[in-house]
C-alpha positions as protocol buffer text, in pm:
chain_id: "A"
residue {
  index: 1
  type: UNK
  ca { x: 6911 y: 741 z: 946 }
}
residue {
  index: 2
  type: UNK
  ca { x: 6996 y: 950 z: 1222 }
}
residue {
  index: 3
  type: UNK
  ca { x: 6715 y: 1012 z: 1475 }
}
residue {
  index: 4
  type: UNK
  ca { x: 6675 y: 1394 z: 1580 }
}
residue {
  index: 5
  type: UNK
  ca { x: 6684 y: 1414 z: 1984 }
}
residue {
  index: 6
  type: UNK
  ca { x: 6499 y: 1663 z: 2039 }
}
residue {
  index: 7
  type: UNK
  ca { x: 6627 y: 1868 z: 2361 }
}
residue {
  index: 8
  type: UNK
  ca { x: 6478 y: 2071 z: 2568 }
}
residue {
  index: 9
  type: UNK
  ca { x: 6577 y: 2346 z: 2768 }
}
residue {
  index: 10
  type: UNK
  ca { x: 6596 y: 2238 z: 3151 }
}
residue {
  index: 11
  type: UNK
  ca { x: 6588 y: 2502 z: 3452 }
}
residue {
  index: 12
  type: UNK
  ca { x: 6809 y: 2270 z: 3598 }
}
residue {
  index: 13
  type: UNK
  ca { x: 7053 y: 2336 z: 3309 }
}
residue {
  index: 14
  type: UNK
  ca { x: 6981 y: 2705 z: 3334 }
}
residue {
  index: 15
  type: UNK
  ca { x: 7221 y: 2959 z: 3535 }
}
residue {
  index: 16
  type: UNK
  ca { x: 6916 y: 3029 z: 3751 }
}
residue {
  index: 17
  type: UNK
  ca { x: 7021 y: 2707 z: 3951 }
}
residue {
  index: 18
  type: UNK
  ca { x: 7323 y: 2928 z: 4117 }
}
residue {
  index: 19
  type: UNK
  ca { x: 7208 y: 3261 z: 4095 }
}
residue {
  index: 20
  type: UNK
  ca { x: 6855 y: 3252 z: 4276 }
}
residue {
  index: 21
  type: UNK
  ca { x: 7029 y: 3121 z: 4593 }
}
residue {
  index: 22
  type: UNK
  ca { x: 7322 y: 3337 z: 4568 }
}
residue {
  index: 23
  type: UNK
  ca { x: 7061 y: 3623 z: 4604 }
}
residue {
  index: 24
  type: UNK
  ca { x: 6882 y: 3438 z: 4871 }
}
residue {
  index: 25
  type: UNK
  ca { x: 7242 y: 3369 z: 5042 }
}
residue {
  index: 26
  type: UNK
  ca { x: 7356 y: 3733 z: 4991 }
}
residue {
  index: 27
  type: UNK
  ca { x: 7033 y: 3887 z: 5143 }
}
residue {
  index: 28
  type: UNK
  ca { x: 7029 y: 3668 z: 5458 }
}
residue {
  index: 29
  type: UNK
  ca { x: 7372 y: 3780 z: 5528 }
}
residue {
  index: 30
  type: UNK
  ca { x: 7315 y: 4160 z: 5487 }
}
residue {
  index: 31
  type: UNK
  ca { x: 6987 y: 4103 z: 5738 }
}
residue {
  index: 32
  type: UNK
  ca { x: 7247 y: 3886 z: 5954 }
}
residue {
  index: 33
  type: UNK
  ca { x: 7499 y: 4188 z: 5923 }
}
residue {
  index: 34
  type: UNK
  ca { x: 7248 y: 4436 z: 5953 }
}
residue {
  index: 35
  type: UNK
  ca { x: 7088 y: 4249 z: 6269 }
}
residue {
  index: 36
  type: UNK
  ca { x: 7439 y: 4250 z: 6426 }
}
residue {
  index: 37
  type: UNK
  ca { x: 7495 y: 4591 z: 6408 }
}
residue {
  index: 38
  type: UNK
  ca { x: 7148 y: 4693 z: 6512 }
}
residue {
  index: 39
  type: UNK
  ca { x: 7217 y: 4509 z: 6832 }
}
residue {
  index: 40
  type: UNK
  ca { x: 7586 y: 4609 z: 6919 }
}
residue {
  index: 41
  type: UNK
  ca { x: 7567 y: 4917 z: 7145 }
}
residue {
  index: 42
  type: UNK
  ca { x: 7892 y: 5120 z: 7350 }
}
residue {
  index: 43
  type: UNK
  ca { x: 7912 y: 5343 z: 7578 }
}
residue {
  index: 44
  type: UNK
  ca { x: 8203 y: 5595 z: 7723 }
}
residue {
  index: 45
  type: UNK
  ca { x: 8180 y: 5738 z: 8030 }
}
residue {
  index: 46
  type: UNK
  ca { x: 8384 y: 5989 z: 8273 }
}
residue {
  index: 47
  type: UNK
  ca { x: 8301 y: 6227 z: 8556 }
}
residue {
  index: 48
  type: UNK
  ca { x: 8437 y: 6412 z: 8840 }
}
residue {
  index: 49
  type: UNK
  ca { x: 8348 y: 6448 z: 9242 }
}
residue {
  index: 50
  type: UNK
  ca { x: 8443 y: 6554 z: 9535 }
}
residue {
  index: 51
  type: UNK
  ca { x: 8623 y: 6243 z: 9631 }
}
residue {
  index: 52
  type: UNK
  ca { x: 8719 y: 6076 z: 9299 }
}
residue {
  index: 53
  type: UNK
  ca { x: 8753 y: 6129 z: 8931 }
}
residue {
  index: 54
  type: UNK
  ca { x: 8616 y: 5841 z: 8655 }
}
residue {
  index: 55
  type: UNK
  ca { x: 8812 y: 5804 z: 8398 }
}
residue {
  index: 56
  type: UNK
  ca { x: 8754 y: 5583 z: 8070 }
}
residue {
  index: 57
  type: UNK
  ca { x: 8445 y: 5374 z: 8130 }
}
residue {
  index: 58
  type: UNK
  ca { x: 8269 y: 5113 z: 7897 }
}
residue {
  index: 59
  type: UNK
  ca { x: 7959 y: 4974 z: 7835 }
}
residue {
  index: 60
  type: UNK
  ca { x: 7954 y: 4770 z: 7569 }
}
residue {
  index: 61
  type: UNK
  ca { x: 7591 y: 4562 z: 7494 }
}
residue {
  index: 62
  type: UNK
  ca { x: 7642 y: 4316 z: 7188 }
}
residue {
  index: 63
  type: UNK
  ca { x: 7533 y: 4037 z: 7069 }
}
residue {
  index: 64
  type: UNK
  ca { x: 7838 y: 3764 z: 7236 }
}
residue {
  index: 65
  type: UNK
  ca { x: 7878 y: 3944 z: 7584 }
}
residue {
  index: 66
  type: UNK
  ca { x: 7752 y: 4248 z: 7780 }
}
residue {
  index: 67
  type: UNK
  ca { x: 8019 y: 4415 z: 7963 }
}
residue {
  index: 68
  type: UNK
  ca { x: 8007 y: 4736 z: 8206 }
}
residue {
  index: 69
  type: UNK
  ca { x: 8394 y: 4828 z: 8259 }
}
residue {
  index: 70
  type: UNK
  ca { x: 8322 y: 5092 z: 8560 }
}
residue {
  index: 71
  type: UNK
  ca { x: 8687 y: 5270 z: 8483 }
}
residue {
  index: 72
  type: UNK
  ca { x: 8955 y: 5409 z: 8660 }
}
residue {
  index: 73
  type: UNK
  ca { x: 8862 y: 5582 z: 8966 }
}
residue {
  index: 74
  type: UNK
  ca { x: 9120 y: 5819 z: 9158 }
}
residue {
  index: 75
  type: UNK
  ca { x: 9095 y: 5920 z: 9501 }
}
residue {
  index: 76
  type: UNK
  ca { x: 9137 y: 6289 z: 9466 }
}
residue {
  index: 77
  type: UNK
  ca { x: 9134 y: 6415 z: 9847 }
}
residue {
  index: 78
  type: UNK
  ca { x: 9513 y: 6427 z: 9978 }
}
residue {
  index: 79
  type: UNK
  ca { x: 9412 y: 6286 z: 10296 }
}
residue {
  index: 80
  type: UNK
  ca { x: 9272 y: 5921 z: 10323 }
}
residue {
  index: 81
  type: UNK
  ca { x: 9000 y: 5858 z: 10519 }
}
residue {
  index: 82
  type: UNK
  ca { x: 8893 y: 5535 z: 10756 }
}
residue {
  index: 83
  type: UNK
  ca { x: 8520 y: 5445 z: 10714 }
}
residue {
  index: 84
  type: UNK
  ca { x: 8302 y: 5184 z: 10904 }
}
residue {
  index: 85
  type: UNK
  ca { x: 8050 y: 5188 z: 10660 }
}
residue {
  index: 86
  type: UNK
  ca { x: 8018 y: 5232 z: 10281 }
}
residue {
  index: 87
  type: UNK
  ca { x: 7833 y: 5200 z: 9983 }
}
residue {
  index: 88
  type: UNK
  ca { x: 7991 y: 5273 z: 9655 }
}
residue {
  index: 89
  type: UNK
  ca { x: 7904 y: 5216 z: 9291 }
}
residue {
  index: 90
  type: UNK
  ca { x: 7713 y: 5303 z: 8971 }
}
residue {
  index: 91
  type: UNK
  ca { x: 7319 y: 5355 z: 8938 }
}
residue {
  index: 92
  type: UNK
  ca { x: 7099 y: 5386 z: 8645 }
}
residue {
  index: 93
  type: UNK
  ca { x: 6784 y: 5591 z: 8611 }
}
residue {
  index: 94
  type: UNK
  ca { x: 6459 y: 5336 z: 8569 }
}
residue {
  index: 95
  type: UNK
  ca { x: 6119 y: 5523 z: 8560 }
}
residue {
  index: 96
  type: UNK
  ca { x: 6283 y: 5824 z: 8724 }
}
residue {
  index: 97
  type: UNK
  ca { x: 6458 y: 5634 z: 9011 }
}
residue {
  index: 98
  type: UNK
  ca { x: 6823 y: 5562 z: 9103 }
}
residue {
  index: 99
  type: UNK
  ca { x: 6827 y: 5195 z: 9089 }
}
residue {
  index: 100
  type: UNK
  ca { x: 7174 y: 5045 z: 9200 }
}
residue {
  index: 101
  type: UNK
  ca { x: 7383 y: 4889 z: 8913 }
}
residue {
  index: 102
  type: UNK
  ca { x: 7710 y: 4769 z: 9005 }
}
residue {
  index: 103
  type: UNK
  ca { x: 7762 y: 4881 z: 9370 }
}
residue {
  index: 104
  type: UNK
  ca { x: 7975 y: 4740 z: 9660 }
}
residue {
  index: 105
  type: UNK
  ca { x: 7918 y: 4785 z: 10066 }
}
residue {
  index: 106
  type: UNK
  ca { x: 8023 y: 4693 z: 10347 }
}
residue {
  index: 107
  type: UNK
  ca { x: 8034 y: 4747 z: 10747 }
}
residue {
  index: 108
  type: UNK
  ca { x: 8394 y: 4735 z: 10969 }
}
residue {
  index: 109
  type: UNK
  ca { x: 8416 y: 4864 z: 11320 }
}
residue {
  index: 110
  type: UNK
  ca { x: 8802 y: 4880 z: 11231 }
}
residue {
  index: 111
  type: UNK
  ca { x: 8805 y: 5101 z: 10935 }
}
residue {
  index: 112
  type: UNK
  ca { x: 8862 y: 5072 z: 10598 }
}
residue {
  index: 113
  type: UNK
  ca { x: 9041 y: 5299 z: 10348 }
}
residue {
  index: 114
  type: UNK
  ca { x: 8826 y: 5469 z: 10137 }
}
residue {
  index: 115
  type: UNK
  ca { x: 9099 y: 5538 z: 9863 }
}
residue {
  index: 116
  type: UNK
  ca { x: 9156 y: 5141 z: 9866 }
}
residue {
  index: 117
  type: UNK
  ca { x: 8838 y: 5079 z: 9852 }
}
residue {
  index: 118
  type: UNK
  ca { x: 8732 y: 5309 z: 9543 }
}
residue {
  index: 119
  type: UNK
  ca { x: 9056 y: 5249 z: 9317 }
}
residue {
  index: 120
  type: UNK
  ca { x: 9071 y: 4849 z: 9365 }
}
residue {
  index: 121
  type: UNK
  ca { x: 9098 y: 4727 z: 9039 }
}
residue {
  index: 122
  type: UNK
  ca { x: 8867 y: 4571 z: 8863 }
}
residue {
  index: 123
  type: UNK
  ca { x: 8586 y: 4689 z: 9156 }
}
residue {
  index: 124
  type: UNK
  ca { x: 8357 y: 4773 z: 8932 }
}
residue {
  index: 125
  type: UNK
  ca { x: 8313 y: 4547 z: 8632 }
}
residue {
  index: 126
  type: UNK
  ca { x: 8115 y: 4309 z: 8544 }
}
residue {
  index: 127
  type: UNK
  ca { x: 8066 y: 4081 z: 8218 }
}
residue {
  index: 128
  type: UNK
  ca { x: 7761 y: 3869 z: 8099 }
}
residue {
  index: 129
  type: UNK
  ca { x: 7660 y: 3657 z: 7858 }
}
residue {
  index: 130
  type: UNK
  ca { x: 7417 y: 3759 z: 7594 }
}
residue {
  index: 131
  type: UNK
  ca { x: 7191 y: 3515 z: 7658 }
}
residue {
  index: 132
  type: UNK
  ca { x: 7228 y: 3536 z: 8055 }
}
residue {
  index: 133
  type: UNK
  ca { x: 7008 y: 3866 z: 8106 }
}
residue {
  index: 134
  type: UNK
  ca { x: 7013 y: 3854 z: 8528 }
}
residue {
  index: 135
  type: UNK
  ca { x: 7253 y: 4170 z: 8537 }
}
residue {
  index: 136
  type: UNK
  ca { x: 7172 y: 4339 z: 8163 }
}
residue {
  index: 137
  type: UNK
  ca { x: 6731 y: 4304 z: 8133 }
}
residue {
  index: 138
  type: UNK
  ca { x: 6569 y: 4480 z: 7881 }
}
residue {
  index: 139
  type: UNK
  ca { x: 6493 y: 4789 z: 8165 }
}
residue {
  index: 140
  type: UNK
  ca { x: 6890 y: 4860 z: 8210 }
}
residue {
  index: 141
  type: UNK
  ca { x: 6974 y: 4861 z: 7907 }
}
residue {
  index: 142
  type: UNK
  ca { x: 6737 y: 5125 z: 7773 }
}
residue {
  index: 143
  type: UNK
  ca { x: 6823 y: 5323 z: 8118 }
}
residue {
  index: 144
  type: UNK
  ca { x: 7241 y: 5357 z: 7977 }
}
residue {
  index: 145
  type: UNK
  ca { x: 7058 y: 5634 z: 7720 }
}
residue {
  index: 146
  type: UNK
  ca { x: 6863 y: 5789 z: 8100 }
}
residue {
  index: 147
  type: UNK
  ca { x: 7210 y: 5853 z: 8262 }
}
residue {
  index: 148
  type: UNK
  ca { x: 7427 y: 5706 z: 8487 }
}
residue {
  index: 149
  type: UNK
  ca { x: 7609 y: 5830 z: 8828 }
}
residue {
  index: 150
  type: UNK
  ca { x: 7826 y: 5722 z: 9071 }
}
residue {
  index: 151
  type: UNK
  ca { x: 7757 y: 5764 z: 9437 }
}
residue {
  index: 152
  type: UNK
  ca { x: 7964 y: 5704 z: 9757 }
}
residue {
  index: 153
  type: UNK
  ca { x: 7821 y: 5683 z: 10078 }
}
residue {
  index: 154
  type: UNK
  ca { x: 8074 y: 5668 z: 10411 }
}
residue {
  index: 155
  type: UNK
  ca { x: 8071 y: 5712 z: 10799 }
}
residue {
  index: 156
  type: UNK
  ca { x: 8386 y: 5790 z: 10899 }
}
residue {
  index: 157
  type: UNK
  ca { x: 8526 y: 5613 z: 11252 }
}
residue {
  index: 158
  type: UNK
  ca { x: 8458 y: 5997 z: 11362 }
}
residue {
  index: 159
  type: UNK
  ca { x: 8067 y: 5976 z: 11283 }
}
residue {
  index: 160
  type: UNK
  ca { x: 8086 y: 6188 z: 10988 }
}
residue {
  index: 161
  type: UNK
  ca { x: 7914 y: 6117 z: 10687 }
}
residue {
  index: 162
  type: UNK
  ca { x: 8035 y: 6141 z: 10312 }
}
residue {
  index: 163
  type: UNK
  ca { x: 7827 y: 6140 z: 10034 }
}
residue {
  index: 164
  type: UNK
  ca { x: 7981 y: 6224 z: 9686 }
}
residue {
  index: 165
  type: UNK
  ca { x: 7699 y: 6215 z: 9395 }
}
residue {
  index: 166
  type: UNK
  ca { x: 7850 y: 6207 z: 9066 }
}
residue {
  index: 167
  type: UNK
  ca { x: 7629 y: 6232 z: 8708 }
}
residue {
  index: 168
  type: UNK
  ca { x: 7868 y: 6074 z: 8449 }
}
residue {
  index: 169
  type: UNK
  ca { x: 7858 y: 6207 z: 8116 }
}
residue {
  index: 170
  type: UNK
  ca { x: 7815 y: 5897 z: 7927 }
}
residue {
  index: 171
  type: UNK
  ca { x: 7819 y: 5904 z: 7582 }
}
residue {
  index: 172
  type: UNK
  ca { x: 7661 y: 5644 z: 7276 }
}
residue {
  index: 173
  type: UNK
  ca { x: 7980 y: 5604 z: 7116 }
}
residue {
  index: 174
  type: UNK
  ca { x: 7823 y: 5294 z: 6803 }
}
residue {
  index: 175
  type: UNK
  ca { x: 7501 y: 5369 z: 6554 }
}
């Protein structure tokens, strides 16, 4: 006699084993994707002064690294000048206020060359860890969409003064 097994229909044995995580698996990664994007954004950013032109700045805010590449500045007088005193660099607009970003300053009875001083490379950049959040908080990174200028501030070994106020047209360039 042969005995009848009688089988049963397991959801183990079922194609719903693979598929019900492979929807799980593909949703999480579209929210992971979707997360990623939400959080990635870049600025461009140029402008012109009396004493120097910006040309081809970044801001780029993502999720790995912030980074503020502050551009190519030119000297655009013909004539160099020797300051004592400067301050130089970008500011962002918090609660209606020109905070300083990313400046640099300094004081030299001698004189310093204000064309060195505004086209050394890499002057005006600075990078950051994501996680870091000393340079990048919450406040200056909603203040890139405010506006952003550049301002230089000089006395000359003559006494004068210079001040060059520059509003860069920045520009969102990701969603």
């Amino acid at each position: 006699m042969k005995k009848k097994i009688k089988q049963t229909k397991s959801f183990l044995n079922s194609p719903h084993v693979v598929l019900i995580p492979l929807i799980i698996i593909n949703f999480m990664l579209l929210y992971l994707g979707y997360h990623l994007m939400k959080t990635d954004d870049t600025y461009m950013f140029s402008g012109t002064g009396d004493y120097v032109n910006i040309l081809n700045g970044v801001v780029s805010l993502n999720y790995d690294i912030n980074l503020f590449e502050g551009s190519s500045i030119e000297y655009t007088k013909e004539k160099d000048v020797l300051v004592t005193e400067y301050k130089a660099g970008y500011y962002i607009v918090i609660d209606d206020t020109l905070v300083p970003f990313l400046t640099k300053t300094n004081k030299n009875s001698q004189g310093e060359s204000l064309k060195q001083i505004l086209e050394e490379e890499k002057a005006f950049t600075l990078t950051e860890p994501y996680t870091r959040k000393e340079f990048f908080t919450k406040d200056v990174k909603k203040a890139f969409d405010n506006g952003l200028f550049f301002i230089v501030e000089a006395k000359t070994k003559n006494n004068e003064e210079i001040l060059d106020k520059i509003e860069i047209s920045i520009s969102k360039i990701s969603k």
